[in-house]
Backbone as ProteinMPNN parsed JSONL, in Angstrom:
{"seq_chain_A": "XXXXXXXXXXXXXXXXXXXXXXXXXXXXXXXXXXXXXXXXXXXXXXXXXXXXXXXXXXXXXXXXXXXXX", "coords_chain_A": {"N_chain_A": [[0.834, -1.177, 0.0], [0.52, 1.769, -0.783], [1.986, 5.175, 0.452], [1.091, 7.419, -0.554], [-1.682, 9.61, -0.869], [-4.311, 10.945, -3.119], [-4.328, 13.989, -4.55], [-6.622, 17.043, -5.502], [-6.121, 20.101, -6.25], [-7.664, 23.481, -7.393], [-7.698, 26.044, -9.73], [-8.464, 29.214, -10.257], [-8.299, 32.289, -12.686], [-7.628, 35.312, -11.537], [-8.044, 37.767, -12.977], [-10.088, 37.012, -15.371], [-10.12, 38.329, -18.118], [-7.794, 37.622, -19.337], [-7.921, 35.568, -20.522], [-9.645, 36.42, -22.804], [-8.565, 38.673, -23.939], [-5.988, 38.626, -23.615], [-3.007, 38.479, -22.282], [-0.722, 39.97, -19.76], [2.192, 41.171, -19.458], [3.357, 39.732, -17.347], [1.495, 38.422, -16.163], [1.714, 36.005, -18.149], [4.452, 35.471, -17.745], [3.997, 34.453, -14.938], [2.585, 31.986, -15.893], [4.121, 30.565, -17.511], [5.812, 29.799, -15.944], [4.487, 28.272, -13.798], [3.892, 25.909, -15.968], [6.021, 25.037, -16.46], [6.712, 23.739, -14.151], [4.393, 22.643, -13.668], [4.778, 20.49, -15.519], [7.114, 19.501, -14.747], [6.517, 18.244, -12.16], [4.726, 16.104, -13.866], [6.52, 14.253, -15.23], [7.984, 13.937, -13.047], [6.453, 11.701, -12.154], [4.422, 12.712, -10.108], [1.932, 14.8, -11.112], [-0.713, 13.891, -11.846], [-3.272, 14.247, -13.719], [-3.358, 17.789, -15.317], [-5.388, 20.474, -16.38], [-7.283, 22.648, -17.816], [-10.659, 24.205, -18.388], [-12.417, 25.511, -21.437], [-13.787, 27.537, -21.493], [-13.892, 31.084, -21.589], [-14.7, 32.788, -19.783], [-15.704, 34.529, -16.287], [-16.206, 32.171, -15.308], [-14.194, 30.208, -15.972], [-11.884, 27.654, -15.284], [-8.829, 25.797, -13.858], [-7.592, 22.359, -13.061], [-5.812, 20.417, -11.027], [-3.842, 17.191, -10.521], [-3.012, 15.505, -7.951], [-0.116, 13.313, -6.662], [0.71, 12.927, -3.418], [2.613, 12.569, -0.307]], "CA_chain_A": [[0.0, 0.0, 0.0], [1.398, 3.304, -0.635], [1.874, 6.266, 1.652], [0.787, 8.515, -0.517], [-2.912, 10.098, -1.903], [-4.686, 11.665, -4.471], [-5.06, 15.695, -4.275], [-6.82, 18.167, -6.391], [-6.564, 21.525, -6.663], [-8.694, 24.53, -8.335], [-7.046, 27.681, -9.561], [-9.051, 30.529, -11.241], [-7.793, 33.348, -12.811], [-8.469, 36.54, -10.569], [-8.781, 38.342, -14.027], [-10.608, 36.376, -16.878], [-10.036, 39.131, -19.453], [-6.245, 37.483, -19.847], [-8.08, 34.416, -21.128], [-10.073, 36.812, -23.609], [-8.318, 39.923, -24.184], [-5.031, 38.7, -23.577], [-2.411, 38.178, -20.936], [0.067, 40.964, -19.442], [3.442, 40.336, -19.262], [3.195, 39.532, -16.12], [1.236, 37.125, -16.491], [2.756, 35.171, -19.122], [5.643, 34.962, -17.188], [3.795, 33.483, -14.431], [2.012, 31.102, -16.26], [4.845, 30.151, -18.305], [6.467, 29.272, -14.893], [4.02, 27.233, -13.058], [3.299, 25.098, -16.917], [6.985, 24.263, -16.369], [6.991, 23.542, -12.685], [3.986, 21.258, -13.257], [5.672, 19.63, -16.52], [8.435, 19.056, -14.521], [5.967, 17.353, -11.653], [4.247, 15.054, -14.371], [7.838, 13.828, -15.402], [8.27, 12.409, -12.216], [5.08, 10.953, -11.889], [3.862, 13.658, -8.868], [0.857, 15.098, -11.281], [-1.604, 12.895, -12.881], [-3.769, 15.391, -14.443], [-3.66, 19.222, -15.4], [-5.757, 21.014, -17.294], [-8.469, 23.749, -17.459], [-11.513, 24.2, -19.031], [-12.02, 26.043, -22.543], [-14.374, 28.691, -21.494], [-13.018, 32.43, -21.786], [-15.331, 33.952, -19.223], [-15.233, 34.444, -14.929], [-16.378, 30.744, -14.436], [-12.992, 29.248, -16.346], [-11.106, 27.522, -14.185], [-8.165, 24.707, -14.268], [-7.562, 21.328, -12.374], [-4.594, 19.172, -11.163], [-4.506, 16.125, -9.639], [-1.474, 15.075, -8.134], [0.076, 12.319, -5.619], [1.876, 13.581, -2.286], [2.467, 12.364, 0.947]], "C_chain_A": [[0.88, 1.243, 0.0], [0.923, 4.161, 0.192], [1.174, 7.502, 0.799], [-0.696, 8.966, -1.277], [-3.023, 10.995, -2.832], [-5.295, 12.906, -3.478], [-5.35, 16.01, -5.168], [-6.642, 19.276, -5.858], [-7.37, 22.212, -7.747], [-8.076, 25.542, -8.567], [-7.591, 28.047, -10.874], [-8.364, 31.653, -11.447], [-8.298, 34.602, -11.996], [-8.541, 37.845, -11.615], [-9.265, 37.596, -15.486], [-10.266, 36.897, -17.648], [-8.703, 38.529, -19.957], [-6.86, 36.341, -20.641], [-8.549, 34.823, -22.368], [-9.264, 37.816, -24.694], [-6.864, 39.703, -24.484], [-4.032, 38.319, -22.137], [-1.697, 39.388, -20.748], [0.849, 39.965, -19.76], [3.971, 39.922, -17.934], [2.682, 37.957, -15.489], [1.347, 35.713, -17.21], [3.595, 34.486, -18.492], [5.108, 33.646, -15.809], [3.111, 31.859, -14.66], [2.595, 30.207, -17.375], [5.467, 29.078, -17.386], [5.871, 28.116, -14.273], [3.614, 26.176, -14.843], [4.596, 24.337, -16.651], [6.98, 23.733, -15.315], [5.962, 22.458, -13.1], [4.316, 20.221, -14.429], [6.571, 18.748, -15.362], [7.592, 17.869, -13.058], [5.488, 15.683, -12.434], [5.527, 14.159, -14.883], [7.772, 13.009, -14.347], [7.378, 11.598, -11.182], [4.219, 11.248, -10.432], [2.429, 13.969, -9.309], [0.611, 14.217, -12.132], [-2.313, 13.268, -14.046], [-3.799, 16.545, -14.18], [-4.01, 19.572, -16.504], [-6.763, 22.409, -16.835], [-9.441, 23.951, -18.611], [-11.658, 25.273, -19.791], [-13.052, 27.273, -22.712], [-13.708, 29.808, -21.034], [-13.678, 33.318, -20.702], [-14.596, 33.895, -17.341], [-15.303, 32.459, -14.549], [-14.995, 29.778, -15.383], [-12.109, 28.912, -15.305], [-10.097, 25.807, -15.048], [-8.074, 23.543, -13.073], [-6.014, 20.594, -12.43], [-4.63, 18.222, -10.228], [-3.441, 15.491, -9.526], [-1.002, 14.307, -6.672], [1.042, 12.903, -4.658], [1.843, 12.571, -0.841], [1.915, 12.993, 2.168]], "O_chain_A": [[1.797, 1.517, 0.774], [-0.209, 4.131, 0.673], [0.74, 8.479, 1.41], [-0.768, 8.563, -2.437], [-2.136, 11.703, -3.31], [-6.038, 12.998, -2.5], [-4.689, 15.581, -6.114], [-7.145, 19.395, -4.741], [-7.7, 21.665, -8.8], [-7.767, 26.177, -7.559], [-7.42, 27.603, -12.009], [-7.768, 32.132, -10.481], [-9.516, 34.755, -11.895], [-9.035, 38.891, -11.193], [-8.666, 37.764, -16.548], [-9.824, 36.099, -18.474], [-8.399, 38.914, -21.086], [-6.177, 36.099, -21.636], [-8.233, 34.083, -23.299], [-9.32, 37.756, -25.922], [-6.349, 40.349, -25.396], [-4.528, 37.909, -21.087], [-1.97, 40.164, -21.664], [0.723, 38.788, -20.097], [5.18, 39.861, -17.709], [3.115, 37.006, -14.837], [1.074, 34.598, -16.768], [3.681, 33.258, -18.499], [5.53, 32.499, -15.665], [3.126, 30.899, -13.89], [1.963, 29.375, -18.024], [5.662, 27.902, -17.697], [6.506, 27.068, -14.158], [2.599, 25.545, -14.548], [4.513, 23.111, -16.584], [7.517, 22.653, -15.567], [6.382, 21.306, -12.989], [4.068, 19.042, -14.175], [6.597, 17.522, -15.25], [8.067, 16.737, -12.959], [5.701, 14.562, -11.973], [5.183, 12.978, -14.833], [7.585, 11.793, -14.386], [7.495, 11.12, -10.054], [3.572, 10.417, -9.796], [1.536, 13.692, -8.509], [1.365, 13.767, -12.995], [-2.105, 12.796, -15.164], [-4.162, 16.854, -13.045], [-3.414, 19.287, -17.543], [-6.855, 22.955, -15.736], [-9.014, 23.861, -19.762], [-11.187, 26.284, -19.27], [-13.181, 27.897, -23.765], [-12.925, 29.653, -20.097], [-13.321, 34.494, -20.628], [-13.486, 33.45, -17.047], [-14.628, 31.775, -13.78], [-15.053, 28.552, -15.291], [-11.629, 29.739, -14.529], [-10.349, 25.106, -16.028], [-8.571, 23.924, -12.013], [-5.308, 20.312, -13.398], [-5.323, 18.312, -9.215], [-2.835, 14.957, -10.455], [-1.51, 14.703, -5.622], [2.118, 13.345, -5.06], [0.842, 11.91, -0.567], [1.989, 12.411, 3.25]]}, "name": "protein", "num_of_chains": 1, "seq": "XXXXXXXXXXXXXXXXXXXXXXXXXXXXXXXXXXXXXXXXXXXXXXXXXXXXXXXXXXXXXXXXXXXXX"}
């Protein structure tokens, strides 16, 4: 039996318009950062799934689902 379970998280953008309008550069950067950070989780078999759903408005949101101790 393993020690360790299944987590999700939820993370919404706290401005939608980057999904519509665009991103800052600001944002970019951060979202450049955490795509690598959780790349670099699914590599070593930490996240199972990440994604986010393909609507552009306030209710878009993403999911990950990932094994920890």
């Amino acid at each position: 039996m393993s020690d360790s379970a299944l987590f999700l998280y939820k993370i919404q953008p706290v401005r939608p318009e980057m999904l519509s309008v665009g991103q800052t550069a600001e944002e970019e950067h951060i979202i450049s950062e955490h795509f690598t950070y959780l790349k670099g989780l699914t590599e070593a078999g930490v996240v199972l799934l990440a994604g986010r759903t393909l609507n552009t408005d306030y209710s878009c949101f993403g999911i990950v689902i990932l094994s920890a101790k």
